[in-house]
N, C-alpha and C positions, 0 to 999 in steps of 0.2 A: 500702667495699672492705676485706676483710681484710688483717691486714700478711702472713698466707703469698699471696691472691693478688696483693699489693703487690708482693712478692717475686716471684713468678713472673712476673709484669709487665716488671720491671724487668729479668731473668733475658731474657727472650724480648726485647726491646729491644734487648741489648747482641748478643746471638747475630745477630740482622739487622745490627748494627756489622758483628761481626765477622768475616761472611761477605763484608763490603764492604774489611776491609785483605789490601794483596796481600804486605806481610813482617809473618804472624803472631809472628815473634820480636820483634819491637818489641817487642811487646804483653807477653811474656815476662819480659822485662828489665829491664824501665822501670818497675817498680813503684812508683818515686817518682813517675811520671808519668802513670799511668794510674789513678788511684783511682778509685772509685768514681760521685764525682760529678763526675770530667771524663770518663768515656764518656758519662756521660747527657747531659753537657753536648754532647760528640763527638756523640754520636747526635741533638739537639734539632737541632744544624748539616746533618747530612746530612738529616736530615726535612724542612726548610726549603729541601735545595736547595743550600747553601751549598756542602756536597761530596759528592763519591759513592764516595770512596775513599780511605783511607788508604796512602801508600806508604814508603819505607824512609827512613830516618835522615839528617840532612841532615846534621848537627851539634850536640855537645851544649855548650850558654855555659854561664856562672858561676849563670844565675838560670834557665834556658831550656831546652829541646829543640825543634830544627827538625827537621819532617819534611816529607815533598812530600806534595801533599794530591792530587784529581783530582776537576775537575767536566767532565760531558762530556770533551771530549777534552783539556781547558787542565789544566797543573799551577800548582800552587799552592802555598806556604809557610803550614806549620800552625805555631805557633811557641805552645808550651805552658809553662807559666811553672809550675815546680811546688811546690807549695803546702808541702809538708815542708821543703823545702833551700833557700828562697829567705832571703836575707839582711834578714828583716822589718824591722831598726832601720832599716838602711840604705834601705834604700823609705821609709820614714815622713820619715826628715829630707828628702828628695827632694818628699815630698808636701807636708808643712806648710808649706813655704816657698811651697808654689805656690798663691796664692789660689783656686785650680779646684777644687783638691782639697785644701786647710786643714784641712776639716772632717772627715776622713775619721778614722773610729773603728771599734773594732771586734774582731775576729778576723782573724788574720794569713788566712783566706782572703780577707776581706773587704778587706786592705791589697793583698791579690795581684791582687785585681780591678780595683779603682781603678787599679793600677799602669799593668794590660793596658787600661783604657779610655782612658787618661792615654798610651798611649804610641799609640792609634788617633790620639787627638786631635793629637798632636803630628804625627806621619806625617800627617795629613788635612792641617794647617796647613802643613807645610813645602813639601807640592804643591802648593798651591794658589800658591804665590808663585814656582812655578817651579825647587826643589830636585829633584834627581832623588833620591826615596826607593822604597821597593817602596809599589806601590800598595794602601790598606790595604781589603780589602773586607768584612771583619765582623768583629765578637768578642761571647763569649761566656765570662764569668766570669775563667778566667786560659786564655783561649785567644785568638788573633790569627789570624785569615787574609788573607794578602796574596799577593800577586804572588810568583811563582818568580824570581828575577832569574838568568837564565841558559838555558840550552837542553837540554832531558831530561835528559842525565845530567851533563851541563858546565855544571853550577852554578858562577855568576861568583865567582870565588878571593878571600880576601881581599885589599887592597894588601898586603902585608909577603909577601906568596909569590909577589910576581910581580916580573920584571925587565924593566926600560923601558931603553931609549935615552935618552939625557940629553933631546931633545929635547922627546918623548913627557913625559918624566920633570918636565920644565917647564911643560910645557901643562895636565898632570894638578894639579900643584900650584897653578897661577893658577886651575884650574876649581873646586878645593876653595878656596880663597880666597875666589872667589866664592860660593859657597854658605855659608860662615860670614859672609860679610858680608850676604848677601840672605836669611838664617836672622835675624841680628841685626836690620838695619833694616829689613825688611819684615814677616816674622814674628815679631818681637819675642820668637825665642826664643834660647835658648843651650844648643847639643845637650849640653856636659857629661861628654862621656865619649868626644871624638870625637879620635881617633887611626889608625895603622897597623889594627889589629886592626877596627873599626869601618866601614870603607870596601873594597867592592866593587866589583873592577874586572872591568867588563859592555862587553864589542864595544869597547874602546878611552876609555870614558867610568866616573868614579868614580861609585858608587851608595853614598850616607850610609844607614847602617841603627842598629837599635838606640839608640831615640829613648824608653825607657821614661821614662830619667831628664831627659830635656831640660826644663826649667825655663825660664819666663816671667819679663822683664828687672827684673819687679818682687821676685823672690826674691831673699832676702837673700844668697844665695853665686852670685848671677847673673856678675858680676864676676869673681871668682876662677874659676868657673868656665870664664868667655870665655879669659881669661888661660891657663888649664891647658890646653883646648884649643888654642890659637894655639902656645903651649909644644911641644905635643907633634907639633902638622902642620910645623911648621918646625924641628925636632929630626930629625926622620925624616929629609925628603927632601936636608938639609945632611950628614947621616951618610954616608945612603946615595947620594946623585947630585950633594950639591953643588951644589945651588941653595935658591933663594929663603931666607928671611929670614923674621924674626917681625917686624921692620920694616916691611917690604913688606906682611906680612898686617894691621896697623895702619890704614896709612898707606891701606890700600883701603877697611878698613872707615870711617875718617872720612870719603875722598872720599864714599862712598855717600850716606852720611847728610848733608852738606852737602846735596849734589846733590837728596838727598828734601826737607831744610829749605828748599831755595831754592824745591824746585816749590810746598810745602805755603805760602809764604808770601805766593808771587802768587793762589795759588789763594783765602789767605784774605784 
């Protein structure tokens, strides 16, 4: 094949995309985020099925842009990590510590990808033990798709924008307690970056997201980073409501883990 009919290939490809998004100003504005090789990548997704439409702006992170995605009638969270503005050192110290991904060399595309597969893998891991995370259902190079966590247009808010009842406010706090401790001793991970801004509050229950960096117990700032998490869940909810304690979230994560040594011990 010639590179002009490569070209025109490639040209006719993106025009089937983008007859399929319903806010063509995304597409406009985002020029960080839309290069060249994440619509083909966007298009290999909807060829496959994955989605059938792109829709408007969710939110834009530090390393990220979220958009609603659409397959049949379910929406979906498109979460594109873009390849220009992403903070490359800072993903590599994140990677090399983590035995899964140690070896990862390359072009800062190629750190972007590992990131997005490394944060599937993490989101896979922390379901399975019973985290409530967005459910991860594909990726593709520095693209994510998962679960919408919220309802058409009431996308669930972060925690720091919402106001509980002290009650509520306690209950929320023991249920994210639990999930750092069943993140630690079940999943053997340590989410790393988990605070106010990080946790989505969905129908009355926290949803932990943004799991690129979450690192495995064997990484060498595993520790520190448990510590800076606990730090910062128990900073918040004593500011703002006046309860619980970095004690408290401690003192659960050891019960847990006893409680797992004792099963693992009659078992061996």
């Amino acid at each position: 094949m010639s590179r002009r009919t490569k070209d025109e290939d490639f040209d006719t490809k993106i025009d089937v995309l983008r007859t399929r998004i319903k806010d063509s100003d995304d597409l406009n504005v985002q020029d960080a985020v839309f290069d060249k090789r994440t619509l083909m990548d966007l298009y290999h997704l909807a060829s496959k099925g994955v989605i059938d439409a792109l829709g408007g702006s969710v939110c834009t992170g530090k390393e990220a842009n979220i958009f609603k995605a659409i397959v049949g009638e379910k929406e979906l969270a498109l979460k594109i990590y873009r390849i220009s503005t992403s903070n490359f050192n800072a993903m590599q110290d994140y990677l090399h510590g983590d035995p899964r991904f140690g070896n990862v060399k390359g072009t800062k595309r190629a750190i972007v990808a590992a990131w997005t597969r490394k944060e599937f893998r993490n989101l896979t891991r922390a379901e399975e033990v019973g985290v409530a995370v967005p459910h991860p259902i594909a990726m593709r190079e520095n693209i994510l798709v998962m679960d919408l966590i919220g309802n058409g247009e009431n996308v669930a808010p972060p925690l720091k924008d919402v106001e509980l009842e002290t009650e509520d406010a306690k209950r929320i706090f023991e249920k994210i307690v639990e999930y750092i401790s069943v993140l630690y001793n079940r999943a053997q991970l340590v989410h790393a970056d988990l605070s106010e801004f990080n946790i989505l509050y969905d129908e009355g229950e926290p949803v932990i997201i943004d799991m690129g960096q979450s690192v495995t117990l064997d990484h060498p700032m595993a520790r520190r980073f448990l510590e800076r998490d606990i730090a910062n869940v128990a900073h918040y909810f004593k500011k703002k409501y006046n309860v619980g304690s970095t004690e408290e979230i401690w003192a659960r994560l050891r019960k847990d883990k006893d409680e797992i040594d004792e099963i693992n011990k009659k078992e061996g």
